[in-house]
C-alpha positions in Angstrom: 48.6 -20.5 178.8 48.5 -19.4 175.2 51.5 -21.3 173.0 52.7 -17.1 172.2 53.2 -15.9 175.6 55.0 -19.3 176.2 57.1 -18.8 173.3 57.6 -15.5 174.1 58.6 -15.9 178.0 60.7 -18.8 177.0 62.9 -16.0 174.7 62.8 -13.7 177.3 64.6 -16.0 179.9 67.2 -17.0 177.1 67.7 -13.5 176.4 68.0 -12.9 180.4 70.9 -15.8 180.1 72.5 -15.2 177.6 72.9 -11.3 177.4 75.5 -10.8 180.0 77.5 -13.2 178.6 77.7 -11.6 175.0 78.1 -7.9 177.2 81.3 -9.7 178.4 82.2 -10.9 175.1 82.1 -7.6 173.4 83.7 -5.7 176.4 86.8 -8.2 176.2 87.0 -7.4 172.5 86.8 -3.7 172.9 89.8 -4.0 175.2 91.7 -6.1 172.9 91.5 -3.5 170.3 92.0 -0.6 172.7 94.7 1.6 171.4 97.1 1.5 174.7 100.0 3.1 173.4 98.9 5.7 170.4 100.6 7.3 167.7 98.9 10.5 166.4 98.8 10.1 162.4 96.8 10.2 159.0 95.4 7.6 157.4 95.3 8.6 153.0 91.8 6.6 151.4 93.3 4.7 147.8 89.8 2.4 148.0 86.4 2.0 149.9 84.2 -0.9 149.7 81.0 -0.5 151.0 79.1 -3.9 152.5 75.6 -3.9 151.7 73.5 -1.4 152.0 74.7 -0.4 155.9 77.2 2.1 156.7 80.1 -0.7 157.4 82.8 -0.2 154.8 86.4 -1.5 154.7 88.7 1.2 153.4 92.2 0.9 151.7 94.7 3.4 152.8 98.1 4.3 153.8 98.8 5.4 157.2 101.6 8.0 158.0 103.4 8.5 161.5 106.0 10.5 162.6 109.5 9.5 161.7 108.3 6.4 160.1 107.5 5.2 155.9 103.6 5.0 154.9 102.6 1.6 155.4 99.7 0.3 153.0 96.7 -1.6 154.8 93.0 -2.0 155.4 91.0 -0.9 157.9 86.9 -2.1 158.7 84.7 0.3 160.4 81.4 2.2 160.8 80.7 5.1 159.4 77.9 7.3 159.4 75.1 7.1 157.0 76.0 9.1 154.1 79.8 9.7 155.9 82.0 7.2 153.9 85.2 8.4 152.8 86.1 9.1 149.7 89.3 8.3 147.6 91.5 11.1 148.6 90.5 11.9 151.8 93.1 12.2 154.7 91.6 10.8 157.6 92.6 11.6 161.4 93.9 8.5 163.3 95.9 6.7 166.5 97.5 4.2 166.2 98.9 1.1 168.7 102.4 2.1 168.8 104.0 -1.5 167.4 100.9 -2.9 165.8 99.3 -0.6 162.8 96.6 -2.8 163.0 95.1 -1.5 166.1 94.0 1.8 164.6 90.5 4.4 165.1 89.9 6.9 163.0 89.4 10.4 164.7 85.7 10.2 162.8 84.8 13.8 165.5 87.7 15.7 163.6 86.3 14.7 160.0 84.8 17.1 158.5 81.7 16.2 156.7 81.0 15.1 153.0 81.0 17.9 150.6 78.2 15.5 148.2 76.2 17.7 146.5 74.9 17.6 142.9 77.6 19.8 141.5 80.7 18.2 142.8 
C-alpha cells in the first residue's frame, strides 16, 4: 500500500473519531449561549475592529432595553462579507434577560450597507 493512501486512511479514521465529539462540543456551547429569556433591544456601534481579513469583527456598543440605562460593552461575531457595521449604526438585538452578555444581533432585520463611492 502506497505511504499516501496510508496517510490518508489514517486521517480519515481520526476524523471518523474525533468529529462527533467536537459536534458535541459546539452543540453544548451553542446552548450555553442560547438566549433563554430575551429582551427585545438595540445595540448603538461606538467602534468595530475587524480581525484579519475574515468577516469576524468585535464591535463596541451600547445596548438599550426597555425601562433600563444603556450599558456599554463588546460584542464578537460574524458578519457577512462586506456587512460590518459601521459607527453609528443601530443594530437589532435579544438579549439574556439578567446577563447582557448573552446577546445576537437580529443580522435578518439589518438592512444592508449603503457603501458606495459617493458616501
Amino acid at each position: 500500500m502506497p505511504v499516501w493512501l496510508a496517510v490518508l486512511i489514517g486521517f480519515l479514521v481520526i476524523d471518523a473519531i474525533a468529529f462527533p465529539f467536537f459536534l458535541r462540543h459546539v452543540r453544548k456551547r451553542r446552548a450555553a449561549m442560547a438566549v433563554t429569556d430575551p429582551v427585545r433591544g438595540e445595540f448603538t456601534v461606538l467602534r468595530v475592529d475587524r480581525r484579519g481579513r475574515g468577516v469576524a469583527v468585535e464591535i463596541d456598543g451600547e445596548v438599550r432595553l426597555p425601562g433600563a440605562d444603556p450599558v456599554r460593552l463588546r460584542h464578537g461575531c460574524l458578519v457577512r462579507a462586506g456587512g460590518a457595521p459601521m459607527v453609528g449604526d443601530v443594530l437589532p438585538v435579544v438579549v439574556q434577560r439578567g446577563d447582557l452578555t448573552r446577546m445576537n444581533v437580529l443580522w435578518d432585520e439589518v438592512e444592508p450597507p449603503r457603501r458606495s463611492r459617493g458616501e
